[in-house]
VEXFI-569331 format. One record per residue: residue in one letter; x, y, z of N, C-alpha, C in turn. Coordinates in steps of 0.05 Angstrom, whole numbers, padded with zeros to 5 digits, always signed. Example, Ala and Ser with C-alpha at 12.3 -4.5 7.8 and 13.67 -1.06 7.14 Angstrom:
% VEXFI-569331
A+00264-00114+00156+00246-00090+00156+00264-00066+00156 S+00257-00045+00142+00273-00021+00143+00258+00001+00157 
***
This chain:
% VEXFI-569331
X-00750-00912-00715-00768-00889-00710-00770-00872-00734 X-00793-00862-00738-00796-00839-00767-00817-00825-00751 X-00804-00796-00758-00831-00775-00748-00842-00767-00773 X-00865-00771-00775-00893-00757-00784-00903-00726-00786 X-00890-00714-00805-00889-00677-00806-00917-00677-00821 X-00932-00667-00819-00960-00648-00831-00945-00621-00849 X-00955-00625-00869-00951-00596-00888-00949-00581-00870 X-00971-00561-00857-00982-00539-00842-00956-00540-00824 X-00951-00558-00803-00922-00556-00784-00902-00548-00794 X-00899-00562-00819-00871-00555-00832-00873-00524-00836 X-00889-00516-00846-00901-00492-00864-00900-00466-00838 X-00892-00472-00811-00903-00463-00786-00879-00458-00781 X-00859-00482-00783-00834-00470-00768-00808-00456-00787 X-00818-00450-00821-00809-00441-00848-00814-00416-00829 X-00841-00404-00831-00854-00380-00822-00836-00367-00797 X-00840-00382-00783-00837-00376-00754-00801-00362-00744 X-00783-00385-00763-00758-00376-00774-00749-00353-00789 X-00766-00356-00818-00752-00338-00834-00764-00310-00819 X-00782-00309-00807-00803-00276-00794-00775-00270-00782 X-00754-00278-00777-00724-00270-00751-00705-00273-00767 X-00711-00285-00787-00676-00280-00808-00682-00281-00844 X-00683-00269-00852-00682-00262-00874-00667-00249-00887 X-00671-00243-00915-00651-00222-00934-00663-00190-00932 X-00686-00187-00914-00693-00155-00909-00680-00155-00886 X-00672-00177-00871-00660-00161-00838-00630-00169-00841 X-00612-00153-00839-00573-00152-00840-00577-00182-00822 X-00556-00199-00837-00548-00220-00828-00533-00224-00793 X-00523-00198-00783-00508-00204-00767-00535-00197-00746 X-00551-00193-00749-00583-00192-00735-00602-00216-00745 X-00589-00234-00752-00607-00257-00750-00605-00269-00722 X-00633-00274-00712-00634-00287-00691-00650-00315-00689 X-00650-00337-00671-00661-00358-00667-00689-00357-00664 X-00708-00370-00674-00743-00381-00661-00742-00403-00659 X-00760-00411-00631-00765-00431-00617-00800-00439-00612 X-00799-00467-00615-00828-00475-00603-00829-00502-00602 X-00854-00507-00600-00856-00543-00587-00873-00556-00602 X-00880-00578-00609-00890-00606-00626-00913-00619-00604 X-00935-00614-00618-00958-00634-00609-00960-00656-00618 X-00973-00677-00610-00970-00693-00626-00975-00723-00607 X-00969-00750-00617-00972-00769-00603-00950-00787-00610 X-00943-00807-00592-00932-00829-00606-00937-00856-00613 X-00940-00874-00638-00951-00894-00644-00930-00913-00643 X-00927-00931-00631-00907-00947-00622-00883-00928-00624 X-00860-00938-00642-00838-00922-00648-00837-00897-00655 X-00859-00902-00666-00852-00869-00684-00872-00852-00675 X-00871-00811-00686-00877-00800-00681-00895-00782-00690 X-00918-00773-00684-00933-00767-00706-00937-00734-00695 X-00937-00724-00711-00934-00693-00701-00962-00683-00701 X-00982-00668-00696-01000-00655-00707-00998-00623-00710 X-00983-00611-00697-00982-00582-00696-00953-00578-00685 X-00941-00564-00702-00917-00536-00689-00935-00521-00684 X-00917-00505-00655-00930-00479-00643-00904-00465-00642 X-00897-00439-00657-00879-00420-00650-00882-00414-00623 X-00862-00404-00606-00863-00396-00572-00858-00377-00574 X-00829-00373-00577-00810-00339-00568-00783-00348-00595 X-00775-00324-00587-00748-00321-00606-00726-00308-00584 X-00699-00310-00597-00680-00296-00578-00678-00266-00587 X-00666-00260-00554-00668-00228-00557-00641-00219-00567 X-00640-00203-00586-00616-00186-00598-00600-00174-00588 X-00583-00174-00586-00558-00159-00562-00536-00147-00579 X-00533-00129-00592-00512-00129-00611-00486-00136-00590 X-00486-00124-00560-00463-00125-00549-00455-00147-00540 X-00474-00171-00540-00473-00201-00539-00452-00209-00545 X-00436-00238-00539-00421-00250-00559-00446-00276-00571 X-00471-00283-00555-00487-00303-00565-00505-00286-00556 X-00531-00288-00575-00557-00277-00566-00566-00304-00546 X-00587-00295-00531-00598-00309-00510-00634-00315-00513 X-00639-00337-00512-00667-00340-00502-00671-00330-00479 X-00697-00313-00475-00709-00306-00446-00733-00310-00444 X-00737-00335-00425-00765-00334-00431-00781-00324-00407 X-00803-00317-00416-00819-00289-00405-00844-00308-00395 X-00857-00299-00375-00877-00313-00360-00897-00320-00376 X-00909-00303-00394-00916-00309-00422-00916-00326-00435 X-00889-00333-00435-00874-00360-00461-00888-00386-00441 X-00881-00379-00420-00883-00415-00396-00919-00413-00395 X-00926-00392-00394-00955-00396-00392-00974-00411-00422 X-00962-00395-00440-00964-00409-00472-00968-00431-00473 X-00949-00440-00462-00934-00478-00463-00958-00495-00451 X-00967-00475-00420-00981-00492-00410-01006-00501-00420 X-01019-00470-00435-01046-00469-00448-01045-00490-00466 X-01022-00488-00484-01028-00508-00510-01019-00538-00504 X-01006-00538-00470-01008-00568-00467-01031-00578-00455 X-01052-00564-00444-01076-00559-00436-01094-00570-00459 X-01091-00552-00478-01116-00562-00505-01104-00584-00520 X-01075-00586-00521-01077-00613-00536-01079-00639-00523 X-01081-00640-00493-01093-00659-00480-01122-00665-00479 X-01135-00645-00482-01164-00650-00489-01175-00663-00512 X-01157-00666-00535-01153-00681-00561-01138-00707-00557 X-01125-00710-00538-01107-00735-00535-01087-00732-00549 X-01072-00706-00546-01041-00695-00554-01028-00696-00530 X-01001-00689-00540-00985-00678-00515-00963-00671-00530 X-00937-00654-00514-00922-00650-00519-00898-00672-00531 X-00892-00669-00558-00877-00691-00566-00848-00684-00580 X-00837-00655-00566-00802-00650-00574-00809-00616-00577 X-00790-00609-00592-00792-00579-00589-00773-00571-00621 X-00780-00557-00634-00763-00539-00659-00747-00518-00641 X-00727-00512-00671-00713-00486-00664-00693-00486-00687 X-00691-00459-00690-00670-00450-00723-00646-00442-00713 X-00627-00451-00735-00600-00443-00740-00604-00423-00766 X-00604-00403-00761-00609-00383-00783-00575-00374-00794 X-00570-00392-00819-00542-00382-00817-00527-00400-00814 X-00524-00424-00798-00503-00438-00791-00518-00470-00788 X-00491-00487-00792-00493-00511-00791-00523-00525-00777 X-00535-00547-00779-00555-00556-00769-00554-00583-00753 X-00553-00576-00721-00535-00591-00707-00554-00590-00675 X-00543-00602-00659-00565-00598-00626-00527-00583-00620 X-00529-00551-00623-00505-00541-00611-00496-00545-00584 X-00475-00542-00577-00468-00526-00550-00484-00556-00527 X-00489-00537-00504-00497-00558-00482-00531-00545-00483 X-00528-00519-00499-00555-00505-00489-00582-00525-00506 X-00572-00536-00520-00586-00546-00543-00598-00567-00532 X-00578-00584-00521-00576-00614-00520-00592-00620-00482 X-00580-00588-00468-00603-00585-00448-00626-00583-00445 X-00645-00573-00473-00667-00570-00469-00682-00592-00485 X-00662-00617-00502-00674-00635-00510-00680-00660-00488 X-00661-00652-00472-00656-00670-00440-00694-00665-00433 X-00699-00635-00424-00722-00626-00414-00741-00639-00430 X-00741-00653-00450-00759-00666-00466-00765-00695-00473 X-00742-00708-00470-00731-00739-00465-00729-00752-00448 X-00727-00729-00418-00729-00738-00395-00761-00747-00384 X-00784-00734-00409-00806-00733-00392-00821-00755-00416 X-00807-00752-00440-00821-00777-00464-00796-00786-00475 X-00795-00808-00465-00766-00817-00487-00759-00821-00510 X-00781-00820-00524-00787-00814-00550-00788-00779-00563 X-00789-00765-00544-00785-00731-00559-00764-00731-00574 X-00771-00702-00593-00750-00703-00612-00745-00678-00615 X-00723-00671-00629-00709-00642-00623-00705-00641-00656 X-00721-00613-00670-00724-00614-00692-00701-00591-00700 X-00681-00579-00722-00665-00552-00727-00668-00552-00755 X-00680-00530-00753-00684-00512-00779-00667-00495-00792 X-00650-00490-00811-00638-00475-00815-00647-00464-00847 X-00660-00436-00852-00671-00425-00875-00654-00421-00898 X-00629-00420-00893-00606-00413-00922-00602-00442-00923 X-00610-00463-00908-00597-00487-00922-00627-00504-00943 X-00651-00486-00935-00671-00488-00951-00663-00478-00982 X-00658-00449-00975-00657-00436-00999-00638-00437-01023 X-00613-00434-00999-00584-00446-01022-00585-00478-01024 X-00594-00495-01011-00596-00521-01009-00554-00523-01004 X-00555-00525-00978-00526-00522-00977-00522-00541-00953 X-00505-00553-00947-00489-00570-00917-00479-00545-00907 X-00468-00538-00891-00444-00516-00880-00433-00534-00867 X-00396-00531-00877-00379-00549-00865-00381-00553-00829 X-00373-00575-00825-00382-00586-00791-00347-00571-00786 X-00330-00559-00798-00307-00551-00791-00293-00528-00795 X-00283-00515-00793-00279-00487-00813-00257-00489-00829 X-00261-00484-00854-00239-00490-00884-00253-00512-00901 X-00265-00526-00879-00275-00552-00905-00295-00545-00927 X-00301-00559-00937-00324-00545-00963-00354-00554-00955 X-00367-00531-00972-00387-00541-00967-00406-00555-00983 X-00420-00573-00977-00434-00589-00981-00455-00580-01003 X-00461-00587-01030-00490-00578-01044-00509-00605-01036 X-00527-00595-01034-00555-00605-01030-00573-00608-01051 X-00597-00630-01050-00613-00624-01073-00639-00634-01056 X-00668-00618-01064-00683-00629-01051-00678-00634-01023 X-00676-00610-01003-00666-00617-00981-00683-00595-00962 X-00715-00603-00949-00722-00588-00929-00717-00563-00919 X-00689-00571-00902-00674-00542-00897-00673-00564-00863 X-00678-00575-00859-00674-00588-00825-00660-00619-00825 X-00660-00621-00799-00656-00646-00795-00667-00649-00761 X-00674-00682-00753-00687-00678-00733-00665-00702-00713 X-00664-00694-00691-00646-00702-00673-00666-00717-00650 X-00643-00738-00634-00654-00744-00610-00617-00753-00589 X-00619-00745-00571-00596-00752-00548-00590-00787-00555 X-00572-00786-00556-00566-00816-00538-00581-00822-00518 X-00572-00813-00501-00586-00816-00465-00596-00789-00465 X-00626-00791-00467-00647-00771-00457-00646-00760-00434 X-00622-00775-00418-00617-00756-00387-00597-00741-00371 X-00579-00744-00407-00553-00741-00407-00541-00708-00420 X-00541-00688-00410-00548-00664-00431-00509-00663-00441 X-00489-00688-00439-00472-00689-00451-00474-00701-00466 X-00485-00728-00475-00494-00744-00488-00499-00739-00528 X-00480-00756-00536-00472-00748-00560-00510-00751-00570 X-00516-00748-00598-00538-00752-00613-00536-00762-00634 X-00562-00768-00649-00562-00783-00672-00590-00769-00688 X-00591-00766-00716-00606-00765-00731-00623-00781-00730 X-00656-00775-00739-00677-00792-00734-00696-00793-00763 X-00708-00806-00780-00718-00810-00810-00740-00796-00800 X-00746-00782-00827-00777-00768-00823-00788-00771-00849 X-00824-00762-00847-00833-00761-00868-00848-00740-00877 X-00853-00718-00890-00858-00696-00899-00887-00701-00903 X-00907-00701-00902-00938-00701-00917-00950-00676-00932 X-00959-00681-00952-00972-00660-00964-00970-00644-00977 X-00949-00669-00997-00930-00662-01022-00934-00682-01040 X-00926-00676-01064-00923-00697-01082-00899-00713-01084 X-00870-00690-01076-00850-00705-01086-00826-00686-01062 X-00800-00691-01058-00791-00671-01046-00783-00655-01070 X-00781-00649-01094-00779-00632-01109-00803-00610-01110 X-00821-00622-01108-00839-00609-01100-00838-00590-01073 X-00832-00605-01051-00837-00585-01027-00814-00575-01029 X-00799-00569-01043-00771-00549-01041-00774-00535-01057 X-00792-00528-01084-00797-00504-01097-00823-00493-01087 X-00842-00503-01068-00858-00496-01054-00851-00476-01033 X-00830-00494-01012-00824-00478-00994-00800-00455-00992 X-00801-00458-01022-00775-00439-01018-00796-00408-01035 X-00810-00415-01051-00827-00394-01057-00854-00372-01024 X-00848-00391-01015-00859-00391-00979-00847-00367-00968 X-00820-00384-00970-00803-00357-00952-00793-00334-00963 X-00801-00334-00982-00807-00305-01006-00830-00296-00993 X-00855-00298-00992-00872-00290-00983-00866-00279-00954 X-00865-00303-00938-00858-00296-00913-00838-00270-00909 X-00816-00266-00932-00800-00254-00919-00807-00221-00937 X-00827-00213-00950-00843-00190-00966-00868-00195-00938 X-00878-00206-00929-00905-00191-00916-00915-00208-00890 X-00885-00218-00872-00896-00219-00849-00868-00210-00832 X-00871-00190-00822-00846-00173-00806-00840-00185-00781 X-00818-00183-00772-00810-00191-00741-00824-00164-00717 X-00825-00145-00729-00843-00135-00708-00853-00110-00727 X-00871-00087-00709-00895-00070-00721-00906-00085-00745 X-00920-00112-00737-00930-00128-00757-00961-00115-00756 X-00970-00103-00735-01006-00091-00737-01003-00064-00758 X-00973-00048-00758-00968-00032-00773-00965-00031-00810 X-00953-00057-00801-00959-00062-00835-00965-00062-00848 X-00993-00080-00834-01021-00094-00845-01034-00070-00851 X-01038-00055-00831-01060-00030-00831-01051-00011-00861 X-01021-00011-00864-01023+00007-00883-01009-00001-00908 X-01025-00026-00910-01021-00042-00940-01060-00045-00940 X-01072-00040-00923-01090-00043-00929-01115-00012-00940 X-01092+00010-00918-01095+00038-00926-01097+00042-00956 X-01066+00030-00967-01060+00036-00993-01080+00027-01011 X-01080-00002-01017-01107-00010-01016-01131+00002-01029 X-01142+00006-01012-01167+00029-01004-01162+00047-01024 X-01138+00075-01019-01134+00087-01033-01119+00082-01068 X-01120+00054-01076-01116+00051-01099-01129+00046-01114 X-01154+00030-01096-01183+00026-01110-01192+00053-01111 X-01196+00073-01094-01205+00093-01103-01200+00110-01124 X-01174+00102-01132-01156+00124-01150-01157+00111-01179 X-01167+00079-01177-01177+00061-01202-01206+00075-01211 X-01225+00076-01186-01251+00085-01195-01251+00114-01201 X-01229+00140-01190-01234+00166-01199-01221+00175-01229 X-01199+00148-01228-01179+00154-01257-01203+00153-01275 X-01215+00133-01281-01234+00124-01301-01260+00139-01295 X-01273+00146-01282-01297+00166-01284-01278+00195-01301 X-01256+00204-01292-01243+00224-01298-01237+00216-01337 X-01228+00198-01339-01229+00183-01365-01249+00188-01385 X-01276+00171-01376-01292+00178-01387-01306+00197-01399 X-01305+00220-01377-01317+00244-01376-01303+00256-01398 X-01275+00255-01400-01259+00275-01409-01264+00253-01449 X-01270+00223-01453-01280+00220-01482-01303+00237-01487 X-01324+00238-01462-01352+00244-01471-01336+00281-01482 X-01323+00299-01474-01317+00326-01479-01307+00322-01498 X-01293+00300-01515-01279+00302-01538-01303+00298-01562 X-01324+00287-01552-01335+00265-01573-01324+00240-01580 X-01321+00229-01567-01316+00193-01569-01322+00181-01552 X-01356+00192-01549-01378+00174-01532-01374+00141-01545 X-01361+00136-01565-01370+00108-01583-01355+00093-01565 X-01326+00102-01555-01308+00091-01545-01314+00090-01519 X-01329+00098-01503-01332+00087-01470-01348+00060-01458 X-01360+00049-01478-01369+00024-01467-01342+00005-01465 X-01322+00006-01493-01300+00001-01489-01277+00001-01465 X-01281+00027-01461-01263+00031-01437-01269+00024-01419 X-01296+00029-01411-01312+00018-01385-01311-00011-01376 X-01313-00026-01401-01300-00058-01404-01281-00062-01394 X-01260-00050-01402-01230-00050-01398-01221-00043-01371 X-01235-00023-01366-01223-00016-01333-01237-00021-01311 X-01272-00030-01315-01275-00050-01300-01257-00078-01285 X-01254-00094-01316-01243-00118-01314-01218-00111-01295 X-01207-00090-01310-01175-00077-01281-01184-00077-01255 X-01203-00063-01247-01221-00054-01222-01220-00093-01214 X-01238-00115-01223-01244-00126-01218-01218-00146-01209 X-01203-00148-01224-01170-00155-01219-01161-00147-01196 X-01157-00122-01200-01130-00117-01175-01162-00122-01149 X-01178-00127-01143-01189-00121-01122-01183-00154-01123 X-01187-00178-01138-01177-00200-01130-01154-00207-01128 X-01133-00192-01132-01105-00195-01124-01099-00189-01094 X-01116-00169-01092-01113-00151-01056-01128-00182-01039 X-01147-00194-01047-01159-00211-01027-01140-00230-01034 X-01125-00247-01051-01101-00265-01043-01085-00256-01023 X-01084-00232-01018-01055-00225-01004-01067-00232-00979 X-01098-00213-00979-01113-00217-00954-01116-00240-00943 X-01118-00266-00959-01119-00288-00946-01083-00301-00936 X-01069-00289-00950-01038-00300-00942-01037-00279-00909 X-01054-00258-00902-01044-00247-00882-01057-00265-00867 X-01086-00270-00866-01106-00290-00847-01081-00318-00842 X-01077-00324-00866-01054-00351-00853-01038-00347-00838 X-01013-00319-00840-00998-00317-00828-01004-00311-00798 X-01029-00317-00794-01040-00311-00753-01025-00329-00749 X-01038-00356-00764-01016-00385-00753-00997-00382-00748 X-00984-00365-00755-00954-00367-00757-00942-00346-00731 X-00959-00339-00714-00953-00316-00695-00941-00329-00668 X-00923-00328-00660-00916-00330-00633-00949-00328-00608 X-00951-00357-00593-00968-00360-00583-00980-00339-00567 X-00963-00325-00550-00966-00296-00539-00978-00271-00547 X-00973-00273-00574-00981-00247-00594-01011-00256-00610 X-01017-00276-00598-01042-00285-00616-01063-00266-00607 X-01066-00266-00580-01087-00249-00569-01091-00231-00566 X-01070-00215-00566-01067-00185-00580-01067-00175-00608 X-01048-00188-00619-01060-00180-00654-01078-00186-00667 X-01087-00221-00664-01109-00224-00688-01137-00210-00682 X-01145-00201-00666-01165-00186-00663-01159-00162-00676 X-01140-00141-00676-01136-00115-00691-01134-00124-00718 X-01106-00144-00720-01119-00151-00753-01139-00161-00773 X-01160-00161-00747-01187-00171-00760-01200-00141-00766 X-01195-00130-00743-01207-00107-00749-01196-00089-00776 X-01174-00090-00779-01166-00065-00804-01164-00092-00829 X-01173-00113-00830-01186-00128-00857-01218-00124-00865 X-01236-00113-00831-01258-00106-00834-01257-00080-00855 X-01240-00060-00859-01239-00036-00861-01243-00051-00894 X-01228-00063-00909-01236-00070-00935-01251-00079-00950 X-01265-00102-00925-01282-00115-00930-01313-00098-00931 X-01308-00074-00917-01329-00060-00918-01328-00039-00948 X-01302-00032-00950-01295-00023-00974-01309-00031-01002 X-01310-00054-01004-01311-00072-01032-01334-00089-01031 X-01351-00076-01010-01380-00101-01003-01397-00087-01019 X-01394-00054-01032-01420-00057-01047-01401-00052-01074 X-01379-00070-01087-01368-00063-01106-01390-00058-01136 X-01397-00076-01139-01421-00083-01159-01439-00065-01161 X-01445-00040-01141-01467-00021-01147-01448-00006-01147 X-01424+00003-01139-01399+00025-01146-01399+00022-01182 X-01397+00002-01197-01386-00002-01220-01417-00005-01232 X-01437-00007-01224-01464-00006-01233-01470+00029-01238 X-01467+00039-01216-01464+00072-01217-01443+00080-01236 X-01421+00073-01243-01399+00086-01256-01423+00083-01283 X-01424+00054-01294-01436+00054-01323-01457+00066-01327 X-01476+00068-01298-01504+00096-01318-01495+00117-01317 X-01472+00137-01309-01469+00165-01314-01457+00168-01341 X-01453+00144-01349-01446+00147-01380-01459+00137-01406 
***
């Protein structure tokens, strides 16, 4: 058997992980994300077409384990997107989930119970574990405590599991071969995806993510403005000196700036449009509509840029 990973999947459950454990959130508040694998199977093997993030576990500092809860929400999710990927001739084909922090393994019985829930219904599902520090440090974490740990090279950050007996939620497991798509090399997708979760972990939050957006896009706004008042202010103040000679110069100059940072703001803008993908299925319907709306707010901003900077150069 070999499963069949799509860039974008992989790229889905990097996201979907690091948004719950990162180097901006205290380690002892890393928590788990969970979701499920579309996809089909071609004789043996497995071909994925889409990760879908679901839910994550809820934080308990007074916990001794945080807990999945899933919310009528989460089961309704499941059903919708087993709904549309049957209309394509998908179906549910295993489920992800992160070890943020610790060894990469089907833990406990909780693990190995919900790969049962997936083996029992395709005997072919597969139970995928993600773990983000073993992306980034490229590390094993000993299977024992005292032993050493393991360096890695070129190493995903997962490994993908299936039960012995799919009906057995005691039932030891075994590792399953996969293949990555939409890389050149795995040296490649490991300085890729580790530059990813840099991103991910600078500008997509575990929560007040509509808050963010809005006021990176505020700033924004008000930095373009403060580009176009610096330099009218600029200008004005050569034309009072007498060194009218020097403003076509400058005007050059701080255009081209103007014209820069406003294409730096629309990269970001398109890394936020991606990161919808990356939203817990539940939250789709509620946020990406607001975050469409406060990307309208720039887009309206910068739509008549060219007669803004047309006006700047005839008052001088």
């Amino acid at each position: 058997m070999t499963v069949i990973i799509p860039k974008q999947a992989y790229l889905t459950i990097i996201a979907a992980s690091v948004r719950f454990a990162n180097q901006k959130i205290p380690k002892d508040k890393w928590i788990e994300a969970n979701g499920i694998f579309i996809g089909k199977n071609q004789n043996d093997d497995v071909l994925i077409s889409k990760a879908y993030p679901i839910m994550h576990e809820v934080y308990d500092p007074k916990a001794i384990v945080d807990k999945y809860v899933w919310s009528e929400e989460d089961y309704a999710s499941t059903v919708i997107i087993e709904e549309e990927a049957f209309d394509k001739g998908d179906y549910v084909i295993g489920w992800w989930h992160s070890h943020p922090g610790f060894r990469v393994m089907l833990s406990g019985f909780g693990d190995r119970k919900t790969t049962v829930a997936y083996q029992s219904l395709n005997s072919l599902a597969i139970s995928l574990v993600f773990n983000p520090e073993r992306l980034v440090r490229q590390v094993e974490y000993p299977e024992r405590k005292g032993d050493p740990v393991k360096q890695l090279k070129n190493d995903p950050g997962f490994k993908i599991f299936r039960l012995n007996d799919g009906n057995n939620e005691r039932s030891n497991f075994h590792e399953v071969e996969y293949r990555i798509e939409g890389f050149e090399s795995m040296e490649q997708l490991v300085i890729q995806a580790q530059k990813f979760v840099i991103d991910i972990t600078n500008f997509f939050p575990s929560d007040n993510i509509l808050e963010t957006y809005d006021r990176f896009i505020k700033n924004q706004i008000n930095q373009l403005d403060s580009l176009f008042l610096g330099t009218e202010e600029y200008l004005a103040t050569l034309m009072r000196k007498g060194e009218s000679h020097r403003i076509y110069e400058v005007l050059d100059n701080q255009t081209r700036e103007i014209r820069k940072y406003v294409a730096e703001t629309f990269i970001k803008i398109e890394k936020i449009k991606q990161f919808m993908d990356y939203l817990e299925f539940k939250e789709r319907d509620i946020i990406i509509p607001k975050i469409k709306e406060v990307l309208a707010e720039w887009d309206e901003c910068v739509s008549n840029l060219n007669e803004k900077l047309t006006l700047l150069s005839k008052k001088f």
